[in-house]
N, C-alpha and C positions, 0 to 999 in steps of 0.2 A: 269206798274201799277198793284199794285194787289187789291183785293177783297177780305174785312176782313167784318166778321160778330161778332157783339159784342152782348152778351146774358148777360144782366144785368138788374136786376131792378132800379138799383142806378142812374138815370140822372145825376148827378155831374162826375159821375165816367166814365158815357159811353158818356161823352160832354170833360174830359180830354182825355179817349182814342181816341177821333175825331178826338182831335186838333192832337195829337202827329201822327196818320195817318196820315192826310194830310201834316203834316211837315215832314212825310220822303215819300211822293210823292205817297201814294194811297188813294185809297176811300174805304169807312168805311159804314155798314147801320148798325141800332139798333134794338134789340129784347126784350121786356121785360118781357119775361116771353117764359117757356120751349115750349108751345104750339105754342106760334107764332118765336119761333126760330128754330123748327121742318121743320116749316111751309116753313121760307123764306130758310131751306137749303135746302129743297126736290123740290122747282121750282128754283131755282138760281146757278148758280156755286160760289162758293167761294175758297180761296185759305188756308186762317187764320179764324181760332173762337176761339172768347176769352168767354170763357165760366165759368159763376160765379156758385158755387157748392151750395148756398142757395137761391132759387127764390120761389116766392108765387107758383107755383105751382109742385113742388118736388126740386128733389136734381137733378144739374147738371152732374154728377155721374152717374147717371142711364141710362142719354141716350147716354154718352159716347161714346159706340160702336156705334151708330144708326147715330151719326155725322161723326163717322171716314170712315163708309162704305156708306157715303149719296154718289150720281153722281159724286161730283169733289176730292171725296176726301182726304176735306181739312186737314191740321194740325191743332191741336187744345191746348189751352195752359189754361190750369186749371186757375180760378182766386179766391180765398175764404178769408173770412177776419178771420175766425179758423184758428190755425196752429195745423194741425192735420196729424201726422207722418200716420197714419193709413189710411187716405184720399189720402195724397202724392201716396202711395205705391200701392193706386189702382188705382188711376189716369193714375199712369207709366203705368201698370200691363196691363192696358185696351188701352194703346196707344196715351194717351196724351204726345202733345211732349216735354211740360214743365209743372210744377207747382209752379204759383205763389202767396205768400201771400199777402193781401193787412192789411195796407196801405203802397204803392209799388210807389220810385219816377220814373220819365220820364225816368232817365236812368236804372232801375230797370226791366223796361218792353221792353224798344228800344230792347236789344242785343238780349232774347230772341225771339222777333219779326224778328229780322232782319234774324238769323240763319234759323227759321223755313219755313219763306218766299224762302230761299235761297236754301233749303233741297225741298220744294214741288216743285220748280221749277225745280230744275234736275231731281228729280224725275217724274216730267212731262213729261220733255223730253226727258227722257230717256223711258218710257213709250211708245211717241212718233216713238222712230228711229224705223228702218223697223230692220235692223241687231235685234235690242233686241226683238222687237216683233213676230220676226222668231224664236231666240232661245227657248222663252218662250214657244212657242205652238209646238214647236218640244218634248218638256219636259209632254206633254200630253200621249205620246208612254209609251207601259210598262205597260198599267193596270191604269195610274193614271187617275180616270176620276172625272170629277167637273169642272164645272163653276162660283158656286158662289163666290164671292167675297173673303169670307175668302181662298177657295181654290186658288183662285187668286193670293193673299197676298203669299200665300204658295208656290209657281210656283213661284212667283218672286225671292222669295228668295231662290227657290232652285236652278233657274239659276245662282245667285250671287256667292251661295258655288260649281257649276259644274267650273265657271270662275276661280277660284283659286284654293291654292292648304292648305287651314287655314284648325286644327282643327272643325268640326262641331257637335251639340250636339241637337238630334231630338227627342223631347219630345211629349208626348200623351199616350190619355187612348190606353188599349188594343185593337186591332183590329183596330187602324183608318189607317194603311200603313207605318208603320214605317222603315221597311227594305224597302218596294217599292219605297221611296225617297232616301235613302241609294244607294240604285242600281240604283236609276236613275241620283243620282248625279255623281256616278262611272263613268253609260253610258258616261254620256255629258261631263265626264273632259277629261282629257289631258292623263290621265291613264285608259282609257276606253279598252285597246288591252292588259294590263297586267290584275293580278287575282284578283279578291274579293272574300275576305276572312272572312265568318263569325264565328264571334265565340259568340257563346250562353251560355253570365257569371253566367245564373240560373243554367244551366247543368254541372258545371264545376265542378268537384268534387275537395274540396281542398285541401285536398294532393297531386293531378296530375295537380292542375291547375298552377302550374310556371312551371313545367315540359311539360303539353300542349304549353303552349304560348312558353316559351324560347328554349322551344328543350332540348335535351339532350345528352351526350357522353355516349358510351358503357360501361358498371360497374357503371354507376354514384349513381345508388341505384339497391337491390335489385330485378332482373328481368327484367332490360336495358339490352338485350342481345346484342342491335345493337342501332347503334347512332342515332338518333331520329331530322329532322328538325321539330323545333317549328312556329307554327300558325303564329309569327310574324313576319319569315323568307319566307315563303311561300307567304305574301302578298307583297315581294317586287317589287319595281317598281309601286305597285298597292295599291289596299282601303283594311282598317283592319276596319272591322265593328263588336263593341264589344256591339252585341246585350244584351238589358237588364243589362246595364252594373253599376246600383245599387247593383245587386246582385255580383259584384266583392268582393271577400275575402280581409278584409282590410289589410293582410300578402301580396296579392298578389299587392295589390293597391300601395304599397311603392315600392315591384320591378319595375312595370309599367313604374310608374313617372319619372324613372331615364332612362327607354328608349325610353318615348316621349319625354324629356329633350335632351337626345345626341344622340336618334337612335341608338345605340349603343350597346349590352347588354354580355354576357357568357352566354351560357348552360349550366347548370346543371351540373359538372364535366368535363367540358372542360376550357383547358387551355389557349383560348385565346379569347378575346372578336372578337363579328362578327358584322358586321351591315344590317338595315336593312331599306330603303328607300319606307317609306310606310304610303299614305294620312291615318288619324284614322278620323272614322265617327263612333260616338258613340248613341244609343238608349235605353230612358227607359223613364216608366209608372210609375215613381217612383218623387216624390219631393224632386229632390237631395241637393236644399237650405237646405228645413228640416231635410235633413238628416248628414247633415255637421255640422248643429246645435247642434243635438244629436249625435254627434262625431261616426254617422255609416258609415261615407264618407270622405275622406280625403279633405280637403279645397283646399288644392294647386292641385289635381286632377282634382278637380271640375273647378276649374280656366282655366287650360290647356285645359278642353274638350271643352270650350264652348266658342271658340275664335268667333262661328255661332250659334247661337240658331235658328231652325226652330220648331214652338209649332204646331203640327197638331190637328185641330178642333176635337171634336168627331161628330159624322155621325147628333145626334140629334142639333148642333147647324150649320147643313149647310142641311138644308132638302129641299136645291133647285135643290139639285144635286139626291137626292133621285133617279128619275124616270131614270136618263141618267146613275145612276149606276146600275139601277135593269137592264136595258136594257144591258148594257154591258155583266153582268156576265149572265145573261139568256142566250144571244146569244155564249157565250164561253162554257157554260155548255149543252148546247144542243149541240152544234158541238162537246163538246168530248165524249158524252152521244153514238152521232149519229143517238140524234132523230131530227124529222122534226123540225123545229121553233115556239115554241108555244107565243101567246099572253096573253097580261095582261086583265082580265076585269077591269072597272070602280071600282067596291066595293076591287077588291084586292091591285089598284095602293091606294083606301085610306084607307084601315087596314095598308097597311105598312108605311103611313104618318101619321097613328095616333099612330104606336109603338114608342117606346122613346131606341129602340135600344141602349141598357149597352153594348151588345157587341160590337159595331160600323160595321163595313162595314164586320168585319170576322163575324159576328154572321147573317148580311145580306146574304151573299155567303151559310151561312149554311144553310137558310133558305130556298134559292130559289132551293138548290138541295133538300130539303125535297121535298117542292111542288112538282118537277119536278117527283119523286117518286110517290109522291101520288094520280099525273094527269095523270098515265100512257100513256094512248095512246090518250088522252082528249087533243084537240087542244089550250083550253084557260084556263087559272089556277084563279082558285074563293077563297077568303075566306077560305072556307071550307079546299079546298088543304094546307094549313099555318100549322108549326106544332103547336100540342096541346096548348103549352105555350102561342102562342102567343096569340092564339083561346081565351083561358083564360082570359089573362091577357086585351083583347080586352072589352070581355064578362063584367068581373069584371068593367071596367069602364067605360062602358053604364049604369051601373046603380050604380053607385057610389053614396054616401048621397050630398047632396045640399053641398054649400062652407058654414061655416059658416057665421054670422054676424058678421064685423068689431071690435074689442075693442071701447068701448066709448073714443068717445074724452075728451083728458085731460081736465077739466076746470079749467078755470083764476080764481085767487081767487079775492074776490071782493075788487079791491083799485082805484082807484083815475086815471086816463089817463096817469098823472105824472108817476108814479109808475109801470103802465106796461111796460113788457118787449118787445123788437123789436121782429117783425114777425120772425126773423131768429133764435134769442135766444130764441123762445118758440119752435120753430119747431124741433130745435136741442137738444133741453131740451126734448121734446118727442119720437124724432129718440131714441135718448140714451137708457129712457126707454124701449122703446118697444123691442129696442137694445139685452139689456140685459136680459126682460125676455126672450124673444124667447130663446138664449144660455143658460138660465139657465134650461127652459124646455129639449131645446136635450139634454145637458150633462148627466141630469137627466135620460135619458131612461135606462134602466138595462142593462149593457153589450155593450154599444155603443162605436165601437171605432172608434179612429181617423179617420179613411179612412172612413167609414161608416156614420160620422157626416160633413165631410166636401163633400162629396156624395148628401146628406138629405140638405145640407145648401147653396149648388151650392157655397164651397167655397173653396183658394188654403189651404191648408195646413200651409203656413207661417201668409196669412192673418187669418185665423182660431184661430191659435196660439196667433197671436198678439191681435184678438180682446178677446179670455180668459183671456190676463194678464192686457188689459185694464180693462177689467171690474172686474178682480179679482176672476175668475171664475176658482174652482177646479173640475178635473172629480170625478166625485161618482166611488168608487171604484167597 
């Protein structure tokens, strides 16, 4: 039997999904509203929430993440009576397991119920087994450190892609450890005693970059004085880790394709094709959707890399791990330093919980050897020891102007009770608004680009995109 929590305001609606609970043999409680649905997942286990995206007290949407990472769990399966493409795609995006439109019949909702209940329960027990929860925390080795949650999610899945031997495709901002799950998934596979092999697609210069990768025969161009094994050949048996691999030459990207296809390829002036039996583990800080859109990325490449997506968090939305990552790299940088072991004070463990770290964990690492510099032979690092920027950047926002005051509330025009519109259709009438001006504000700013607005807007690039052509929104040149 399992344990489903329904966050609806609609009684008619959360008295249908009661019934249909208890007809396929669990129990059901109700929430009617975001605060008291908070409420009953943060003391309760649950397994399923059905979760309605317009309630009197925000959008269902918001706290998405906050139900996927509550104690148990649970699966969660979107329920809105809008059919709103741009809702769907963050729903997914944020880890709901389905999205459903209402009005939705009994059999409409059953199957997605059934799967999801059927997915968190292996999922449980699989959580459960001692064998997986060995492998998991073996996959801690290597530098990788974090406990929260999201790193969590991110450990599980990287033992999934060490167990096999699929394409995988690991995405994240700069600095959050993108070759370090690379190499730890190398570690823990099956191809751990043969090579990894990285290749860096920014560095690649392209004119040598097919001649890099595929190798070459002697004469095959000017200055080939001897035959040349290529990168792809050199990782066999083993992992070809094609770091930054947005920045691939779209020339080069179509040779690729045809030897992640057969394994198979020629070098450069050589007469006969060779092969080469080797896992691809692909990384980039790049939105390669977006960029398949804008035809700078080949579609069927993209397909092949990403048979595993693993999205690594950046450093500022997992600041639980903060303190167990300063401590790690302190005590590795002190030991290679060969000074004694220095401590953190109070005021310095919170400057670094209150930076918002762009660079993620490499721009952490950079920091704590500044300090380490600047405490010379001082046994506990303050403040003060932090470099300048952050000093700064600290400074500046201690005394930062007040938050503004809210926009006023839309007002109802004066009609009749008849005549007014449902709490949802006014609230969605306003989101919209306010929607749109915000976007039409950033667009506005002089010189803003993409990367810089979706930065400013805490948004992906695709969602970005889509909410401009929703709204009709062109960049100011």
């Amino acid at each position: 039997m399992a344990r489903i929590l329904i966050i609806d305001d609609d009684p008619s609606m959360c008295g249908f999904i009661e019934r249909m609970a208890r007809q396929m043999g669990h129990e059901s409680e109700q929430a009617p509203s975001l605060q008291e649905g908070l409420e009953k997942v943060s003391a309760g286990a649950y397994d399923l929430v059905l979760l309605d995206v317009c309630l009197p007290d925000g959008s269902g949407l918001d706290v998405l993440s906050r139900i996927r990472e509550s104690g148990s769990l649970p699966e969660v399966i979107i329920m809105t009576g809008s059919g709103d493409p741009d809702g769907a795609e963050l729903a997914i995006r944020s880890g709901a397991w389905s999205y459903v439109a209402k009005p939705f019949s009994a059999g409409a909702m059953r199957l997605p119920m059934e799967r999801a209940l059927q997915y968190h329960s292996e999922k449980t027990a699989r959580r459960g087994d001692m064998t997986w929860s060995r492998a998991v925390k073996a996959l801690r080795s290597g530098g990788i450190v974090g406990g929260s949650r999201r790193m969590l999610a991110c450990l599980d899945q990287l033992a999934q892609a060490a167990s096999c031997d699929a394409n995988v495709l690991i995405t994240g901002e700069t600095g959050t450890g993108k070759e370090l799950f690379a190499r730890a998934i190398h570690n823990n596979s099956a191809r751990s005693e043969k090579p990894f092999v990285v290749v860096d697609c920014a560095t690649l210069p392209e004119t040598l970059a097919e001649s890099m990768l595929l190798g070459h025969a002697r004469g095959a161009f000017t200055g080939a004085d001897r035959t040349q094994e290529g990168m792809i050949r050199q990782a066999h048996g083993g992992t070809l880790l094609l770091d930054e691999v947005g920045e691939l030459p779209l020339t080069v990207q179509k040779a690729f394709l045809r030897v992640l296809q057969e394994r198979r390829y020629r070098p450069l002036g050589a007469r006969e094709e060779i092969t080469s039996d080797f896992r691809l583990v692909a990384a980039t800080h790049r939105d390669l959707q977006a960029m398949v859109q804008e035809e700078r990325f080949r579609q069927d490449l993209f397909f092949r890399l990403c048979s595993l997506t693993i999205g690594l968090p950046p450093l500022r939305e997992r600041r639980e791990d903060l303190r167990d990552l300063a401590s790690f790299h302190l005590s590795r940088l002190c030991q290679k330093s060969g000074r004694g072991m220095k401590g953190f004070s109070p005021p310095f463990l919170d400057a670094l919980e209150s930076y918002p770290w762009p660079g993620n964990v490499r721009e952490l690492i950079g920091c704590l050897e500044s300090a380490l510099a600047a405490a010379g032979d001082e046994p506990t690092l303050f403040p003060d020891h932090l470099p300048i920027h952050i000093r700064i950047h600290l400074a500046r926002a201690s005394v930062a102007p007040p938050t503004p005051d809210p926009p006023p509330v839309q007002e109802l025009p004066a009609v009749s009770h008849a005549a007014m519109p449902t709490l949802c259709a006014f609230r969605e009438s306003a989101t919209q608004t306010a929607e749109n001006n915000y976007l039409q504000a950033l667009m506005a700013q002089p010189g803003i680009s993409i990367a810089e607005a979706c930065r400013a807007a805490g948004l992906s690039r695709p969602r970005l995109y889509a909410l401009l052509k929703k709204h009709g929104i062109v960049r100011t040149p």
